[in-house]
N, C-alpha and C positions, 0 to 999 in steps of 0.2 A: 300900714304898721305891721310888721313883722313882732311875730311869739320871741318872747323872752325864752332861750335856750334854757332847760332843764340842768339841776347842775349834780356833776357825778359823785358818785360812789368816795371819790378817791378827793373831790372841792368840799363834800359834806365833813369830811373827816379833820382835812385841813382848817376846819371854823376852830379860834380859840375858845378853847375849853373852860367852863366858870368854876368848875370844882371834878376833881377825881380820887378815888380811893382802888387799892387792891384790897383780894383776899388772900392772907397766905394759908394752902391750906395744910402746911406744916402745923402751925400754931394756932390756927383757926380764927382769927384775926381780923381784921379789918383796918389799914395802915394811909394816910394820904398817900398819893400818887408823890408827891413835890420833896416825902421823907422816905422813899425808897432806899435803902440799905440793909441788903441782905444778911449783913452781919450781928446786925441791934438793928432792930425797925424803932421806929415810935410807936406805940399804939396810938390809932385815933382814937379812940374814949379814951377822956382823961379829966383832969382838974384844969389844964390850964384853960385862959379867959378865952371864949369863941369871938372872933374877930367875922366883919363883917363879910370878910373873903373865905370864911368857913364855911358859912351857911349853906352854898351849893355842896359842897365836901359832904357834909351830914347828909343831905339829901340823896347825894349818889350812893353813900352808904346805906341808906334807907333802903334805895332800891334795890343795890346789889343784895343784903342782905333778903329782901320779899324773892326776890326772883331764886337765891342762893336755897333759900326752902322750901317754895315748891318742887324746883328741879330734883331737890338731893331723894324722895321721896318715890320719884320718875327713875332714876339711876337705876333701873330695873339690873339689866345684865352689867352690873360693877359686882353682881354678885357668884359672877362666875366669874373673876378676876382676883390677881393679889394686887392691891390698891400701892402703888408707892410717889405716895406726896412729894412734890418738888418745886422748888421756886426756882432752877435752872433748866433751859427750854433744851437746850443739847446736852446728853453726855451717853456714858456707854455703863452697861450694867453686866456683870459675869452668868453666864447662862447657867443655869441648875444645870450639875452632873450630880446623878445619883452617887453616893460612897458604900461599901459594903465594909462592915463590920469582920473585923479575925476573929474567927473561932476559936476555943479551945486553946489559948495562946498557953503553950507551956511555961513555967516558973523561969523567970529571968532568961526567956528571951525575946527578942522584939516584934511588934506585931509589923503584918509584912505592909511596904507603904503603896496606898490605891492611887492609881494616874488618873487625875484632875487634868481634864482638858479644859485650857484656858483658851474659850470661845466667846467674844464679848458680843452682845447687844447692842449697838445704836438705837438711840432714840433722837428725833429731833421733832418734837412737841406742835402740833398745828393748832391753830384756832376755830375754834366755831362764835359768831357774832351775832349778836342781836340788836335791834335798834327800837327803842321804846320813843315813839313822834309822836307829841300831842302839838295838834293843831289851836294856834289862839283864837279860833273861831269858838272850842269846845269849853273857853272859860266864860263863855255866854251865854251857852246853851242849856236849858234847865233837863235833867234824864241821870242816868246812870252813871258811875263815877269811873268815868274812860280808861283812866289811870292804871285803875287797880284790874281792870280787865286785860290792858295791854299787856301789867305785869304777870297777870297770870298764865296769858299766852306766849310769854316768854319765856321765862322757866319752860313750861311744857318742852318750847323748842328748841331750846338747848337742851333739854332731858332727849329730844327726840335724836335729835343730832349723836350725844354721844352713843346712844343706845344703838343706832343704826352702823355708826362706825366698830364699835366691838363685834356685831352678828357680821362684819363682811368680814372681818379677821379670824374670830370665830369659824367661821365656816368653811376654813381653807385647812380645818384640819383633817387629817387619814381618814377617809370614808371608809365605813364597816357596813356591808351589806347587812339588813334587819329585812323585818318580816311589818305587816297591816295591821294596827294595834288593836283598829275595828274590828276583827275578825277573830277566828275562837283561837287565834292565837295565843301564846304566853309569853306576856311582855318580858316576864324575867329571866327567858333564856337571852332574846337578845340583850339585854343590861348584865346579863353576868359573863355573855361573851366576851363584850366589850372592859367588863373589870381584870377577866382574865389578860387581857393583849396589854394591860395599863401595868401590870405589877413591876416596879414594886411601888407605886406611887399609890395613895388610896384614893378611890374614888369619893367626891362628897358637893357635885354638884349636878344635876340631869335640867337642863333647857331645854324647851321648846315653844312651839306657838301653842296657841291655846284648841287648836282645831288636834292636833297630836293629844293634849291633855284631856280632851272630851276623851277621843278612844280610850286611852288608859284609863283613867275613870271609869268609861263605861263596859270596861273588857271585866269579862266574869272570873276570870285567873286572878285578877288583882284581891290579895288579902285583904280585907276587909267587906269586899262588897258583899259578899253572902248576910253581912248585919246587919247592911242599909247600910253602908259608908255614908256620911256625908262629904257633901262637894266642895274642896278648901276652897277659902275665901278670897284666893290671891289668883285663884284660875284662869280670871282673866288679863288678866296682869299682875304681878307679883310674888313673893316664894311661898315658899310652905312645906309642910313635913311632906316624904314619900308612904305609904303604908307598905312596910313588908321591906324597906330599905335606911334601915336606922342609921342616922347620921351622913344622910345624902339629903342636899336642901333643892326642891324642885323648884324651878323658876319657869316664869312663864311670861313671854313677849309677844306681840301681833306682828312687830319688826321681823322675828325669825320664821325661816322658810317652812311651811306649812307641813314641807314632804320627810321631814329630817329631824333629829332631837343631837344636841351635844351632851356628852357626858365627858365628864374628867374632872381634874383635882386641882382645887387653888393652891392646897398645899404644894404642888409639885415646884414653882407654879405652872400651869398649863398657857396662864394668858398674861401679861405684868400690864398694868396699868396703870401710865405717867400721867399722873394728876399734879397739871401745872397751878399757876395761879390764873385767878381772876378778876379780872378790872370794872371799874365804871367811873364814865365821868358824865359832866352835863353841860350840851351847847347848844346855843339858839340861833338861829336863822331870819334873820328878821325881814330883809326880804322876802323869803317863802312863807314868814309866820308861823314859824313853829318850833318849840322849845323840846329837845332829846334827850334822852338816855343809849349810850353806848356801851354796851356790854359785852365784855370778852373773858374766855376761856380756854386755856391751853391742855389740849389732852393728849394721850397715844397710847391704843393698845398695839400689844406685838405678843405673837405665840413666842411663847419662853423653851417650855420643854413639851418641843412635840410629841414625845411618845405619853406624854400624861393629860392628853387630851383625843376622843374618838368624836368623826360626825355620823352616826346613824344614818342610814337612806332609808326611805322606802316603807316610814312606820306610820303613812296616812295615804291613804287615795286620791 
């Protein structure tokens, strides 16, 4: 008796589907799959009567939504990006040119006109997928609620996913030789270096790993520590104020490379961030015995205006 062939990737997807919803995250929403129409959606919350062919629908909204709030939480580095929400996975976006201001324009006559180079952006939006499989072995099993553990391993990894794909974009920016932040260095010559080469764009975001963030923390040039600075709370993941750099938000990820810090401006923007929609639906396998969640997310960072973004080398050992 020969094994029953495993079935793929591409037969699991093919199973019909019992219920599916998106997110838009224009409107922040949650719409069935079956009433797509980008022009007027339906909401799914509503008054009308829940039909029995709902019920998966609600369900996958449930989970889109549990997974939808972990993750948004994880979106660590979305905060060195201009976030621009989309429900269409292709289109082109016009690249930031800086415009300069006329001076001193004399009485009735015309200020002189600045050349706009029309340089578009492509963007064509990829997926990251997650699949939530409870086995019908685990509806018999007395223990911990499998479910809500899947869900929370999931968010995480679509949190992980997008995070990782911004720091490999991220990091293709102008390398600025820096200095060991370890060391009786001063970190803010190299940060004001690097603001210098950015003008006229303002600076208001500094990334790095959290091993870059010990040194600066623990480097004695840094204002405040003479007082006992305390240690932010986002150190090891998350933002938080700079001391001695008002209105620059520090971010800090395990994703980015240990040896490097980005700095630059979302204003400019440095990085644009196509934040598509998101789906779930829910299919059973009965065969293999076990009922899913499929989970999709369309995203795409792309550097927008290179000169408004520096990657630091060389500011950890």
């Amino acid at each position: 008796m020969t094994d029953k062939p495993k079935m793929t990737l591409e037969q699991v997807y093919a199973l019909p589907f019992q219920g599916g919803v998106y997110h838009n995250p224009i409107t922040n929403h949650c719409y069935r799959l079956g009433d797509f129409d980008q022009s007027s959606p339906t909401e799914f919350k509503g008054a009308q009567m829940v039909m029995p062919t709902d019920i998966s629908a609600i369900r996958s909204e449930v989970v889109l939504e549990e997974i939808l709030t972990i993750a948004r939480p994880l979106y660590t580095l979305r905060n060195i990006c201009r976030i621009a929400p989309t429900m269409v996975l292709a289109f082109k976006v016009r690249k930031g040119t800086p415009l300069t201001a006329s001076e001193k324009v004399p009485v009735l006559e015309e200020p002189k006109i600045t050349t706009v180079a029309l340089d578009w952006l492509p963007f064509e939006l990829w997926k990251n997928v997650v699949l939530v499989v409870l086995p019908r072995e685990s509806r018999y099993q007395a223990g911990a609620n499998l479910m809500n553990l899947d869900i929370e391993d999931a968010g995480r990894g679509l949190a992980a996913a997008e995070n990782n794909q911004i720091k490999v974009v991220a990091e293709e920016a102008t390398e600025l030789s820096a200095h060991d932040w370890g060391t009786a260095v001063n970190p803010y010559e190299d940060i004001g270096a690097a603001m210098e080469e950015m003008k006229p764009y303002p600076v208001d975001f500094l990334a790095a790993n959290p091993l870059v963030w010990m040194d600066f923390f623990g480097n004695d040039k840094v204002k405040g520590a003479a007082q006992g600075m305390q240690t932010p709370a986002g150190l090891m993941g998350g933002i938080f104020t700079i001391p001695g750099l008002p209105g620059v938000t520090g971010v800090s990820d395990a994703c980015l490379t240990s040896t490097t810090a980005l700095i630059g401006s979302k204003q400019g923007p440095a990085i644009l961030h196509g934040d598509g929609p998101s789906e779930s639906a829910r299919f059973s396998n009965e065969l293999a015995g076990f009922d899913a969640y499929v989970v999709r997310h369309w995203v795409q960072p792309q550097i927008d205006v290179t000169e408004a973004i520096r990657k630091l080398t060389g500011v950890h050992a």
